[in-house]
C-alpha positions in Angstrom: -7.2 -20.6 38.5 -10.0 -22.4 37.0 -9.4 -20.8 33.3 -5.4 -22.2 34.0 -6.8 -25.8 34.7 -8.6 -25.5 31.9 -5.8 -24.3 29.4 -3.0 -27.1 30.7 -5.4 -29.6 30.6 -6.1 -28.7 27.3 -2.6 -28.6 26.1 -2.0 -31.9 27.7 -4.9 -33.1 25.2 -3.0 -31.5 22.1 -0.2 -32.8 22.9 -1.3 -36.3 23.0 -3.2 -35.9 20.0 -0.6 -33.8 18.4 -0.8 -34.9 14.3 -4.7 -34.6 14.2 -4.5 -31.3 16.2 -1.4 -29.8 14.3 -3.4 -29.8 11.1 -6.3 -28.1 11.8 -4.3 -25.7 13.9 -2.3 -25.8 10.1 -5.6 -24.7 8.0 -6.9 -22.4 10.7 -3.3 -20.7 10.5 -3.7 -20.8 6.8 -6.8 -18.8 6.8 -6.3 -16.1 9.3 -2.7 -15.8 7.3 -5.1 -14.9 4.2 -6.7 -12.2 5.7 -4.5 -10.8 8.0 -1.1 -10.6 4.6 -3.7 -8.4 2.9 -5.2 -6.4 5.7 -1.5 -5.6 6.9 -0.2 -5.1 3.1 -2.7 -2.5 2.4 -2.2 -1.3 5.6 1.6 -0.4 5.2 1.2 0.7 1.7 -1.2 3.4 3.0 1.2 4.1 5.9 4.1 4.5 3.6 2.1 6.1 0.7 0.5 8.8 3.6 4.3 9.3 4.1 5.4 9.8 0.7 2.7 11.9 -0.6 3.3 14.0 3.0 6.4 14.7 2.0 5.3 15.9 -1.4 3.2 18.2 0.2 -0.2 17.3 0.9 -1.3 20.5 0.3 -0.6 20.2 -3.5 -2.8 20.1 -6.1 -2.6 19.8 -10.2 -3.8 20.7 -13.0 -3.8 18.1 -16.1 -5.5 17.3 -19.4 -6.8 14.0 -17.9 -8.2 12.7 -14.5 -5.7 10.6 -12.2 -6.9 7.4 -12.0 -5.6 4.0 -10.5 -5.6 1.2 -12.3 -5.9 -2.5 -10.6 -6.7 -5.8 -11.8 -8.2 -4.0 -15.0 -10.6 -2.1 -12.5 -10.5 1.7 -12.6 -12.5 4.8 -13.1 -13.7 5.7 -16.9 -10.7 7.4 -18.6 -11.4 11.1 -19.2 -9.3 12.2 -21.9 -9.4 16.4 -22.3 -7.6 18.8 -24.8 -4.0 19.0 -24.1 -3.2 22.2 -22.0 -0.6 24.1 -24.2 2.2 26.0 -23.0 0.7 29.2 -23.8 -2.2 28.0 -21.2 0.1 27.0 -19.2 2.3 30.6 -19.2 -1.1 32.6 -19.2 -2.4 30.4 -15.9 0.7 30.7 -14.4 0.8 34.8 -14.7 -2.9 35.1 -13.8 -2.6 32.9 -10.7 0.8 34.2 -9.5 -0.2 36.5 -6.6 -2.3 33.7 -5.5 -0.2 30.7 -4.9 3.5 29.6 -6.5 2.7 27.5 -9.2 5.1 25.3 -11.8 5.0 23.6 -15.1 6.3 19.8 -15.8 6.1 17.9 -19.3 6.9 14.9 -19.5 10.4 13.9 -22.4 7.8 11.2 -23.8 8.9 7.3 -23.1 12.3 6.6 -21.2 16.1 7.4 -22.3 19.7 6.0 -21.3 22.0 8.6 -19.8 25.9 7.7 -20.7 28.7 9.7 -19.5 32.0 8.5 -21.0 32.0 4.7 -20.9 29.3 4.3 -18.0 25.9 4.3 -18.9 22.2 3.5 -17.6 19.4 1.1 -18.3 17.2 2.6 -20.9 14.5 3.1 -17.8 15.4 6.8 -17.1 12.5 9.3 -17.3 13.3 13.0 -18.4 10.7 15.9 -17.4 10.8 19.4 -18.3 10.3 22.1 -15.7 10.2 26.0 -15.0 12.2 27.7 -11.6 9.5 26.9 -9.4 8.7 22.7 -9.7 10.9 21.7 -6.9 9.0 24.0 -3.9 5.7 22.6 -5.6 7.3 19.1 -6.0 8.6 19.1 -2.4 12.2 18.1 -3.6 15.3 19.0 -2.2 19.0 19.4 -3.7 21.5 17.3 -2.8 23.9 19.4 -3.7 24.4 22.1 -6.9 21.8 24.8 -7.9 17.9 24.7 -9.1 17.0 26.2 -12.6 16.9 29.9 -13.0 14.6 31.8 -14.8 17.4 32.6 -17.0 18.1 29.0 -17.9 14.3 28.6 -18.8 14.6 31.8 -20.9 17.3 30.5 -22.6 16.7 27.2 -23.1 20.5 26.0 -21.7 21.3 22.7 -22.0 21.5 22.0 -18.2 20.0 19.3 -16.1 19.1 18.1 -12.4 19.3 14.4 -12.0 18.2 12.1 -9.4 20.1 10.6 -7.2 19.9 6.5 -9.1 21.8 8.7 -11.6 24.5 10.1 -9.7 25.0 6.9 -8.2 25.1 5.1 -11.8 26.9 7.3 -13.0 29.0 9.1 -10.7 29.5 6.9 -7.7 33.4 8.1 -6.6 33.3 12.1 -7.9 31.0 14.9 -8.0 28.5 15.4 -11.4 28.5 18.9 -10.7 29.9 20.3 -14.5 30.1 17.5 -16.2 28.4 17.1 -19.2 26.1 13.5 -19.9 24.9 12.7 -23.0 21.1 10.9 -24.3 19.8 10.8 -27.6 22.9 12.8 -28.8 22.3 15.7 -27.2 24.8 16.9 -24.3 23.6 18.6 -20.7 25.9 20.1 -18.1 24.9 18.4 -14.8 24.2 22.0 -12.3 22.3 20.0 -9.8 21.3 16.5 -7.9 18.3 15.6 -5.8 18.2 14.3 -2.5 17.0 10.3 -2.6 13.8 10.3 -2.8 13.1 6.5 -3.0 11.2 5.0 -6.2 7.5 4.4 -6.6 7.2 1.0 -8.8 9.0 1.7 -12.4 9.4 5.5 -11.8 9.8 7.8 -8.7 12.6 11.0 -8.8 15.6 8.8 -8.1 15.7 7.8 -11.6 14.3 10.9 -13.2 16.5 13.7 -14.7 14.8 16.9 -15.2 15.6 19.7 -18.4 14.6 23.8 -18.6 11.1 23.0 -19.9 12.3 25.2 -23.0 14.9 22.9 -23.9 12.9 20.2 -23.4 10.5 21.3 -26.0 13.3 22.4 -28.1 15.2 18.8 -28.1 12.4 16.8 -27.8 9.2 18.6 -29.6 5.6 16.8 -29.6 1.9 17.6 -28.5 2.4 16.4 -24.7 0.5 17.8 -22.5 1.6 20.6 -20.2 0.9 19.8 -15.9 0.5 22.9 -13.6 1.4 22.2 -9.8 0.0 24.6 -7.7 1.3 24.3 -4.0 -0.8 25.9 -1.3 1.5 27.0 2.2 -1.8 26.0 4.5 -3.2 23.0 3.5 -7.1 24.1 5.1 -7.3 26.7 2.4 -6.0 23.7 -0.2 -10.6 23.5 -1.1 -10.6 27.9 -1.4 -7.4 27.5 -4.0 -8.7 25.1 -6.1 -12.0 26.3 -6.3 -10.2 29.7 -7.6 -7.9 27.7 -9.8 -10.8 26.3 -11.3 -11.9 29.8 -12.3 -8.6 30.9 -13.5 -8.4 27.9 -15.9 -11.3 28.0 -17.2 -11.0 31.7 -18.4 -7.6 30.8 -19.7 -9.9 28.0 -21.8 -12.7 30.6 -22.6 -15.0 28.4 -21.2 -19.2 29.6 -20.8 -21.0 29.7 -17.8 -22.9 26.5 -18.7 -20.0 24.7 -20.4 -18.7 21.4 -17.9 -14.7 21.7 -17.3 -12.3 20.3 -19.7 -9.3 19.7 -18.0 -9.0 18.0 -14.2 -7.9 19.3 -10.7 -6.2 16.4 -8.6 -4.7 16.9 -5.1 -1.8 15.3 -4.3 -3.1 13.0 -1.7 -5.7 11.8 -4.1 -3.5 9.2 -5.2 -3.9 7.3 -2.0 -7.3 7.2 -1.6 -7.6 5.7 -5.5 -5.2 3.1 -4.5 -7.4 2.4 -1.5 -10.1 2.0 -3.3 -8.9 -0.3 -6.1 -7.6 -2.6 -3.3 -10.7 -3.7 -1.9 -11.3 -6.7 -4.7 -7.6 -7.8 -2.5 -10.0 -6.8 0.8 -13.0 -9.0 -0.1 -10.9 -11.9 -1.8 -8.7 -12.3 1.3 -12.2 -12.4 3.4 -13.9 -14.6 1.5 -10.6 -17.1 1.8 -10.6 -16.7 5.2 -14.3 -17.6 5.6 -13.9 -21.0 3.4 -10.9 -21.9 5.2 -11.9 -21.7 8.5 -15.3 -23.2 7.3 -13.3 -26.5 6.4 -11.3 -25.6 10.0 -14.3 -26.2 11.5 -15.5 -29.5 9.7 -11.6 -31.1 10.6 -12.0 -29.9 14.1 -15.4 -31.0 14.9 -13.8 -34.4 13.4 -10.8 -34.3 15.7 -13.2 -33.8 18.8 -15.4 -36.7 17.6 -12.3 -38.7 17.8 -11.2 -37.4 20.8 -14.5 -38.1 22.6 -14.3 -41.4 21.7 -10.9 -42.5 22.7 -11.0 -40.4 25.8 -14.2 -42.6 27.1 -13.0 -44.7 29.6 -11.0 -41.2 31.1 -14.7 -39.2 30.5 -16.1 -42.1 32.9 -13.7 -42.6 35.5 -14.0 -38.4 35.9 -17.8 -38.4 36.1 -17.3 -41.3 38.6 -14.9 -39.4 40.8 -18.1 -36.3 41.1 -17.0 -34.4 37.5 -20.2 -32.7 36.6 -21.6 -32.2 33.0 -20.7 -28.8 33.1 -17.2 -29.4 33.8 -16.6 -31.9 31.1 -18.2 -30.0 28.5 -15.8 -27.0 29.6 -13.2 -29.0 29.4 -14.0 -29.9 25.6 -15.2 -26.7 24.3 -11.6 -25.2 26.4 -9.9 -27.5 23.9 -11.7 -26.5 20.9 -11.0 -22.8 21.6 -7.1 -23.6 22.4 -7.0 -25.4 19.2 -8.6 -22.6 17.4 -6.8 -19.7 19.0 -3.3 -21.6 18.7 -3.8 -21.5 14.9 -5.1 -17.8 14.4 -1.9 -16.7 16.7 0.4 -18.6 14.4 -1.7 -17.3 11.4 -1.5 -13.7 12.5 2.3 -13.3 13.5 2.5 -14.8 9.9 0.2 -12.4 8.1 1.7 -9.6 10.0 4.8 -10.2 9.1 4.3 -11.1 5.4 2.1 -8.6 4.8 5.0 -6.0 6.2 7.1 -7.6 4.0 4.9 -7.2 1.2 4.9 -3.0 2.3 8.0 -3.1 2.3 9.0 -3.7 -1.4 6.5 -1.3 -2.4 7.4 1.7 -0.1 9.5 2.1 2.6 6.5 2.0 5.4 7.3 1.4 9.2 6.4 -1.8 10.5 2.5 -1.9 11.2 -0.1 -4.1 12.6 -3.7 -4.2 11.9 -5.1 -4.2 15.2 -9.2 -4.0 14.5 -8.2 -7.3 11.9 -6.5 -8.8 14.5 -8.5 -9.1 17.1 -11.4 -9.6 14.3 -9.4 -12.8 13.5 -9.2 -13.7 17.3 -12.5 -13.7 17.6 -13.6 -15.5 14.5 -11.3 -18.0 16.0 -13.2 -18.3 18.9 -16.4 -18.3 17.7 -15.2 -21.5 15.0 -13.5 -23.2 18.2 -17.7 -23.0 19.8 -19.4 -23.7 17.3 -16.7 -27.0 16.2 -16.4 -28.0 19.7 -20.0 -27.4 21.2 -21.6 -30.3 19.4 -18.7 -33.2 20.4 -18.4 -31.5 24.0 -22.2 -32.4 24.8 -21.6 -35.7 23.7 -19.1 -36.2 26.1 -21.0 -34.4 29.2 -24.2 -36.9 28.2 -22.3 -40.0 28.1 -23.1 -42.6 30.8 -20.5 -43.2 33.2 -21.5 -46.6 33.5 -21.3 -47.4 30.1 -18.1 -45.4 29.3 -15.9 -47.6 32.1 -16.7 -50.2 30.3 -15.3 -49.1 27.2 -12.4 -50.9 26.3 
């Protein structure tokens, strides 16, 4: 009952005072709003990232001529550049690991293309990757309707192709692409298959990706690229065990000696995330380091607004501690108001951060709506411990006033 007293009273003195306490409430807001948009950004992005990469497979790992790395804000990892793995590597890995594990091959067409089929055409923002029989099951994509690759349409180098599902859309948005032949860089594929949306990742992502018989790719499009093995493992536990052996296997296929360092990079699949993670703690520290200079000045305007407060409330502090309110009691009643103050503008600053940051999740990957519950209350309490520390200096001053004295105030 007492803690309800306290709270309507302290209402009924915001209200009264409602400018002065609407702007700190305002720049406290601001602050938690800071911290909690990044804390529920990064949040979401890892949720929906976790998801994506799930479905991949997160018991994937690849082979490549250089380490994945994340790049933020010009902050990353040294670049390690290796020798390019060439498709004979990649052929002799691939028949020494079989009875392992399934693994594929991917090479990228080099820089983007526009796909036109009669008069309708894309943006010139369409990536084209080369692949053997086996990419999809280590990919984790699925057909949305038509055939995979066969081995015979590697062997062969036939001019067929998969696209993604941007493409069909594009392209064929009232009939099936199944048999029809689109054309890029004047060479013409029969379309034999289309993916299942798979949603795109910033400027790329297998919506918007159309995928060649790694033969013909080479064939149409020749060039040093680099060759990427995927190597998908059915129990993710044993994910460590197969790398390890990959490892080997590569590095026999390389000739490499005993005392010779690796020169080429194993990534798992869910690496990816954890860079990101990583990169985004400049946002982390930023956001915290707003926060603390914004409540900071929260806390000068609010010890000013109790200041004020004390002194037109002096005649009302008087007549109480005439009528038997004890010092205790008034300097509750202050520091109750300071808190309220405080609190009212990390709530408001929270529901906002939540649901910008979302929002901010949201354009980057299709994450469920989340809500950074240790940052949360982290921002409650930060509120409470500014509202004390603003509102314990001008509550004494009112508990210490002279009764006396303060009815005579005018």
């Amino acid at each position: 009952m007492r803690f309800l007293l306290i709270l309507n009273q302290s209402l009924e003195a915001i209200r009264s005072n409602l400018f002065r306490a609407g702007v700190t409430i305002f720049i406290i807001a601001l602050g938690i709003t800071a911290l909690i948009i990044v804390m529920t950004a990064i949040e979401g992005i890892k949720t929906g990232m976790t998801s994506s990469f799930a479905s991949l497979g997160s018991n994937t790992f690849s082979i490549q001529n250089r380490a994945a790395q994340v790049m933020m804000h010009g902050r990353g990892r040294d670049k390690q550049n290796f020798p390019d793995i060439t498709y004979r590597e990649a052929q002799e890995f691939q028949a020494e690991f079989d009875a392992v594990a399934i693994s594929s091959l991917s090479v990228s067409g080099g820089g983007t293309f526009q796909i036109r089929y009669q008069d309708q055409e894309t943006n010139p923002n369409i990536n084209i990757t080369g692949i053997d029989e086996n990419y999809f099951i280590t990919a984790r994509y699925e057909l949305e309707e038509g055939r995979n690759l066969s081995s015979d349409d590697i062997a062969l180098a036939r001019n067929v192709i998969i696209i993604g599902y941007e493409l069909k859309e594009k392209l064929f948005p009232y009939s099936s692409p199944i048999g029809q032949q689109i054309m890029t860089k004047g060479h013409a594929y029969t379309v034999i298959g289309v993916l299942k949306s798979f949603g795109t990742m910033g400027m790329g992502g297998a919506d918007r990706t159309c995928f060649l018989p790694i033969s013909t790719l080479r064939n149409h499009y020749p060039g040093s690229r680099s060759i990427t093995l995927s190597v998908f493992v059915k129990d993710a536990n044993l994910l460590d065990p197969y790398m390890a052996e990959a490892r080997g296997a590569f590095r026999l296929v390389r000739g490499l000696g005993a005392k010779e360092e690796d020169n080429f990079a194993l990534s798992r699949s869910d690496q990816f995330v954890d860079q990101v993670l990583e990169q985004a703690s400049v946002l982390t520290i930023s956001a915290q380091i707003i926060a603390m200079i914004t409540l900071l000045g929260a806390a000068v305007a609010l010890l000013n607004v109790m200041l004020v407060s004390v002194t037109e409330r002096t005649r009302e502090i008087g007549l109480r501690k005439a009528t038997g309110a004890t010092r205790k009691s008034i300097m509750t009643q202050f520091l109750g108001e300071a808190v309220v103050i405080c609190q009212l503008g990390g709530i408001l600053g929270i529901v906002l951060g939540v649901l910008g940051g979302n929002l901010v999740s949201s354009f980057a990957f299709k994450a469920q709506f989340v809500i950074p519950w240790p940052w949360v209350w982290i921002g409650v309490i930060s509120c409470f411990v500014v509202g004390i520390g603003a509102g314990i200096y001008p509550a004494g001053k009112a508990a210490n006033l002279d009764p006396i004295e303060s009815l005579r105030h005018a």
